[in-house]
N, C-alpha and C positions, 0 to 999 in steps of 0.2 A: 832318357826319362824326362818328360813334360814335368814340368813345376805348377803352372799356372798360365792365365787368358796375360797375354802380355800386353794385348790392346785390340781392339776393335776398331777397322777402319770403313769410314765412310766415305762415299764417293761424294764428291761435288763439282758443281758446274764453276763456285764461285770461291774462289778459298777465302779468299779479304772479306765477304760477304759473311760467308758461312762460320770463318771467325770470330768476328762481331756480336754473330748471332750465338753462338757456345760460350762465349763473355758473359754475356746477359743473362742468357738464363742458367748458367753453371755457377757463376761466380768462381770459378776455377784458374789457376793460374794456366795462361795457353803459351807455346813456344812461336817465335820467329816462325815466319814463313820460310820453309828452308827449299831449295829445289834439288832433285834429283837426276841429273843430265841423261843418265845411261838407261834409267828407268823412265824417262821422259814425265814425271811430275813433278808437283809441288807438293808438299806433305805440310802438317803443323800437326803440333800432340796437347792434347788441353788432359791436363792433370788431372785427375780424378783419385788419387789415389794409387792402390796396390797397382790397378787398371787404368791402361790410359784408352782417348778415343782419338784415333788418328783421323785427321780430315785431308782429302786424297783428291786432286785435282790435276787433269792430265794437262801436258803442254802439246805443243806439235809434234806429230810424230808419233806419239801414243796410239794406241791399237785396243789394249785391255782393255782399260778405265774411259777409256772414250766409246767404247764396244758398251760399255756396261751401260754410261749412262745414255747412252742412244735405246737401247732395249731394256732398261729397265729404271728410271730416273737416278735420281740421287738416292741415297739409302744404304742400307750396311755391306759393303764390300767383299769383308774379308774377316776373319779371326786369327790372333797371331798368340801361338802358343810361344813361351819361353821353354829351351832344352840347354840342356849341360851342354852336348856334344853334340853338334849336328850332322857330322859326319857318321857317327853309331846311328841316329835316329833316320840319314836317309836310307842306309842299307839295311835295317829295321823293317823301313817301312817297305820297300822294295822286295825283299826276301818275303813281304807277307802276299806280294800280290796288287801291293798301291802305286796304282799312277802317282809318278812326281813331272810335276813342270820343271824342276830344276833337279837335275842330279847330283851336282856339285854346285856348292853356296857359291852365295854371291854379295856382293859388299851394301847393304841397305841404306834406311836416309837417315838410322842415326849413327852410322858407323860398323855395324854387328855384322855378323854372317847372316845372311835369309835363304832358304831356300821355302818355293810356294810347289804344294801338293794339290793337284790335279783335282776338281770337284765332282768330275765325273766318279770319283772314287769316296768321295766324302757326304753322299747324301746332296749333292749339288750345292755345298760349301765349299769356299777356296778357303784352302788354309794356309797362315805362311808360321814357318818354323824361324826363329831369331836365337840364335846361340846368346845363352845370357853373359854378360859383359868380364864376368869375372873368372870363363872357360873362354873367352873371346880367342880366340887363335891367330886372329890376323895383324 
């Protein structure tokens, strides 16, 4: 069962830049640059609230987010739904007929399970599913 939009992440060229710049005009509190090895990026989460806005910058090695902003600039990424149970929700989603990029989760950049749902299947949205902290399994 989805709860809520758990963040919205946007793709950037520049994280340190594009930091700065969600500083300024948010006046929100933003996290540490954190990096992500096995997903080949850099992330930071600037608080907003219920909602956070993930800023998403690929390192070497990256295919996705480097894919992205090559043919489509910088801009909204991805939507990231919170779930109880992400293993009910991918064979949910699976049984209905949904392309998933990930069948089985996988460990994210703030720790949680994620698993990301195929756009081809979502209206040409990627969506990533994040098990919320308190069902966390891992």
């Amino acid at each position: 069962m989805t709860h809520r939009i758990n963040h919205i992440a946007i793709a950037v060229k520049d994280i340190e830049q594009s930091r700065s710049l969600f500083g300024l005009v948010s006046k929100a509190a933003i996290s540490e640059v954190i990096e992500v090895p096995d997903q080949k990026v850099k992330v930071c989460f600037v608080e907003t609230g219920e909602t956070k806005i993930e800023l998403v910058q690929p390192t070497e090695g990256n295919v996705g987010v480097a894919k992205f902003l090559k043919n489509r600039g910088e801009g909204i990424h991805h939507i990231c739904l919170g779930v109880e149970n992400i293993e009910v929700e991918l064979a949910a989603y699976k049984e209905k007929g949904i392309r998933l990029i990930d069948e089985t989760p996988r460990i994210g950049a703030e720790g949680h399970r994620v698993a990301f749902v195929h756009p081809q299947s979502t209206n040409g949205v990627l969506i990533e599913l994040e098990e919320l902290e308190s069902h966390n399994q891992s």
